[in-house]
Residue, then its C-alpha position, 0 to 999 in steps of 0.5 A: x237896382x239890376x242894370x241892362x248889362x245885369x240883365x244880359x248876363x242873366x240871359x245869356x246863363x239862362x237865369x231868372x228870366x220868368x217875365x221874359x213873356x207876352x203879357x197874356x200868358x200872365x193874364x191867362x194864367x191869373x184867369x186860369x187861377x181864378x177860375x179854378x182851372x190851373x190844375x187841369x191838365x193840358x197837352x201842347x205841341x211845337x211844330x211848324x207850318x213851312x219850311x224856308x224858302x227852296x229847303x228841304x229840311x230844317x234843323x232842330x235847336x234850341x232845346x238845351x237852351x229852353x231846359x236851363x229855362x225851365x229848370x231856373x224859372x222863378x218868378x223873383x221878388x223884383x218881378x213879383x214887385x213890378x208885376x204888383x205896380x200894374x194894377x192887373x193882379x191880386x195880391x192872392x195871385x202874386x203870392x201864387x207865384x211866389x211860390x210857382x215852380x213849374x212840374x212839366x213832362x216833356x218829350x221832343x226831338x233831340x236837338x240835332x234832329x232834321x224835322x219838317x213841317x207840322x209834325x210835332x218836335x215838341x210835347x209838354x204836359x203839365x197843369x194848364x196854366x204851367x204849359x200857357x206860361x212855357x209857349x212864349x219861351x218854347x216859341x223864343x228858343x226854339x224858333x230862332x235857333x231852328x232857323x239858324x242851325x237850318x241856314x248854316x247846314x244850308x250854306x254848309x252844304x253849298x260849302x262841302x268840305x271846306x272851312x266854314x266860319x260863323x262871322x255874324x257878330x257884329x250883325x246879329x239882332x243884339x246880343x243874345x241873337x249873336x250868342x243863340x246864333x253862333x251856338x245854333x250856327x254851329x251845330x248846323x254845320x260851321x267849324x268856327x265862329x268870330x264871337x268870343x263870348x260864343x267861344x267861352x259859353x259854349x266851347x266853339x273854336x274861335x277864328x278871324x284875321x285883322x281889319x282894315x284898321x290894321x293896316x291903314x294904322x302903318x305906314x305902308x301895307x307891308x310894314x303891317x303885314x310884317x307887324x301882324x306875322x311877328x305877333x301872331x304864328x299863323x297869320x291870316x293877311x287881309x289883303x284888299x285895304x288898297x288894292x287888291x292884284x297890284x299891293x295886297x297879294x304882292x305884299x303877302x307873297x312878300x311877306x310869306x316869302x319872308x317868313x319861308x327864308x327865315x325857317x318859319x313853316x306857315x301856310x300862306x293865308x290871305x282874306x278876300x272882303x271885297x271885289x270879283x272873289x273868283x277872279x281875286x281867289x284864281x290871282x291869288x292861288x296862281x301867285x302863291x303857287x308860282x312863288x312855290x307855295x302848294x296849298x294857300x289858304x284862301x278865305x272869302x268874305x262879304x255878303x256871302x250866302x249859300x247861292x253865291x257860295x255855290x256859284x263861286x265853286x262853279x266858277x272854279x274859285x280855289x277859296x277853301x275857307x269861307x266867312x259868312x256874317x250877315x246873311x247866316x246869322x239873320x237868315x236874311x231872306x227868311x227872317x223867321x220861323x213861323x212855329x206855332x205852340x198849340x193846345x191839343x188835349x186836356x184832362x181834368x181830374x186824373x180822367x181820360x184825355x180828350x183832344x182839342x182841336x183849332x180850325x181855321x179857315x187857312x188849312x195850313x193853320x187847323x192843327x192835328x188834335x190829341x197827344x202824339x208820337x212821331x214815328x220816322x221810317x228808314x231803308x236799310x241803308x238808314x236813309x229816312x223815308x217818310x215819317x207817320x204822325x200817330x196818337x200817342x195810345x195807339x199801338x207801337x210799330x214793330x218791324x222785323x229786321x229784313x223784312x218789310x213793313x206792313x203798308x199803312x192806309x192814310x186819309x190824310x197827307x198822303x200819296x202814292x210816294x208815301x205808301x211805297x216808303x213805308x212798304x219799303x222801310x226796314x226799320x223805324x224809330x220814335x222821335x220824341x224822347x223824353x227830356x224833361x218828367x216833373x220839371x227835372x231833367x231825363x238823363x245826360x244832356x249832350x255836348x255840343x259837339x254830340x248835338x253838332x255831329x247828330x246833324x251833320x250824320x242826320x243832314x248826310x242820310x238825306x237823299x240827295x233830293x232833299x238837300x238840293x239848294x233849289x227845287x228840293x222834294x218834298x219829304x213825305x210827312x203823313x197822319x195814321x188812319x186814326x188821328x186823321x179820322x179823330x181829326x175829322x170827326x172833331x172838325x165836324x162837330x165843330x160849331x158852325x161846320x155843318x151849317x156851311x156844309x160838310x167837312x172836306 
């Protein structure tokens, strides 16, 4: 019989993780297998409808993830089995899924990729009911990793160049949320993370110090700092246990002194979990450097977010190494990702595909009909202006080096702004890529560093406006003339729009 923890590993290699869905997606499929609608063909996007709160950008992640997903899935005899128990499905259908494996195209942004809001970062292809079963593990993977490679290049930029290590183990929403977290936290931009298993699945330098624990285990503080220094070559010594100014600064100064006497070369290191960090970092740098000691390293914990970051550093706080758990690994004050995975086209029997469209009373929820491209502009210096929503069919852009684009019309999403980034653009690009044709990977997949470095240099393009902590602007995201006019003619089609009125 599989145990919880047989689970687990099988999650974190990604492996027979078919039922890992809603159950609708099972009943939806059995009704799609009954009524003979399983091989009609169908497009979905990914895309999401808000940013969190005061950021300008998000970070895409997750895709590597949700691929390995894709490639593995099998429906087991064990799930085949517990699926039988409930009573919902025939026996005819359950053979079906014996022998279910899933044939998808798909194209999407790298991961790495700075996206914003309603432009798709996601299209999969495929029979209807192999792209119904994909959207709880396209929503799962993506959603999370996402917003947490968003919070880490947030707190990162709050950071600058100093240290940033990912330190949410113990706090992470269990243990997946720990291992997605750290991996997704690292591509957003910390250098490190606490998390072992993080370290050994993934390839992310692992850093920490010690724990309280250590040192109430000794007789006296200094006794601890010396026990931990001789096991370990370059010490970090937590320094607040008992009191901070008079025991804990005093003592490692001590001890580095020590060490210095002995012919050890070590950087002094000392960790701050507790207390007025400015005023404790400030101590602790005047200390150091009055015992001659020029470059100590000072890392900073406890509940830090990017706002206290940022504030610290305004306060002069010498801290160059920054631990942060909690508030990256959860994303606390924006726990979610509101992404959505809509159908927007289908085709039945090799024909023309027709799109579809979901309205809604709420704007933010009505989608943008039909298969797509995204298109994103540049200046000539590579700083992204604006990005165009296009049908797939409609006419690649071709701009001529060192000359400007033609201006676009748009019925939608637009602005004076828009239009001018677009005049001024000096080349463009397609975001979506494809990654996966008939449920087999395209191409080489990156490293993690790779997808690492993809962000940093896409978050470093930004103008400086986009990547402001508060107020940041809003980057420019619009529909062609085309799509937004076939977006309007299918919302006045729409059953019931015209006897309320016409559309807006």
């Amino acid at each position: 019989m599989m145990t919880e923890f047989d689970v687990s590993q099988r999650w974190a290699r990604r492996e027979d993780l078919a039922l890992l869905t809603d159950y609708y997606q099972l009943t939806m499929m059995g009704g799609y297998w009954k009524t003979g609608r399983n091989d009609l063909t169908a497009c979905f996007n990914y895309t999401f409808r808000e940013l969190p709160p005061h950021n300008g950008f998000a970070i895409t992640a997750g895709l590597e993830q949700l691929l390995e997903i894709i490639e593995r899935l099998r429906f087991t005899p064990q799930d085949l089995h517990y699926l039988s128990r409930l009573g919902t499905f025939d026996d005819a259908f359950l053979d079906y899924l014996r022998e279910f494996r899933l044939t998808c195209t798909i194209e999407a942004a790298p991961e790495g990729t700075v996206v914003f809001p309603h432009e798709p970062i996601l299209q999969v292809e495929g029979p209807l009911i192999e792209t119904q079963l994909l959207e709880t593990a396209v929503l799962n993977t993506l959603n999370y990793q996402t917003l947490i490679a968003t919070k880490a290049a947030r707190i990162r930029l709050a950071c600058e160049d100093d240290n940033l290590v990912e330190f949410g183990l113990r706090r992470a929403h269990g243990p997946d949320g720990a291992l997605s977290g750290s991996r997704a936290a690292y591509i957003g931009g910390s250098n490190s993370t606490s998390n072992m298993l993080a370290g050994k699945a993934f390839g992310i330098p692992v850093q920490g110090t010690h724990a309280h624990s250590w040192v109430m285990s000794f007789e006296n503080e200094l006794d601890a700092f010396r026990a931990y220094a001789a096991c370990y070559q370059e010490p970090i010594l937590l320094v607040d246990t008992y009191d901070t100014l008079t025991s804990g600064l005093p003592n490692a100064v001590t001890l580095f002194n020590e060490l210095r006497a002995a012919g050890r070369t070590v950087r002094p290191a000392v960790r701050l979990d507790s207390g007025d960090l400015a005023r404790l970092s400030k101590a602790a740098h005047r200390m150091f450097t009055e015992a001659g000691f020029e470059d100590p390293l000072i890392v900073a914990s406890n509940e830090l977010d990017e706002d206290l970051i940022a504030d610290l550093k305004r306060q002069g706080a010498p801290i160059n190494s920054w631990g942060v758990g909690t508030h990256l690994i959860t994303s606390s004050d924006h726990p979610a990702m509101g992404g959505v995975y809509k159908l927007v086209a289908v085709r039945e029997n090799g024909g023309a595909w027709v799109p579809r469209i979901k309205l809604s009373s709420n704007p933010a929820k009505m989608t943008d009909p039909g298969r797509k491209r995204v298109v994103r502009y540049y200046d000539g210096a590579g700083r992204p202006l604006a990005d165009l929503i296009r049908l797939a069919d409609e006419a690649p852009d071709r701009i001529d080096p060192g000359q400007p684009a033609k201006p676009v019309p748009f019925a939608e999403r637009h602005d004076l702004s828009f239009l001018r980034a677009v005049w001024d653009a000096a080349c463009c690009e397609d975001l979506l890529h494809p990654v996966m044709q008939d449920g087999k990977r395209v191409g080489m997949s990156p490293t993690l560093d790779e997808i690492r470095e993809r962000a940093r240099a896409q978050v470093a393009a930004l103008p400086e406006e986009l990547r402001r902590l508060r107020n940041p602007e809003i980057y420019a995201v619009g529909l062609s003339p085309q799509l937004a006019a076939e977006k309007v003619r299918l919302v006045r089609q729409a059953p019931g729009v015209l006897a309320s009125g016409p559309a807006a």
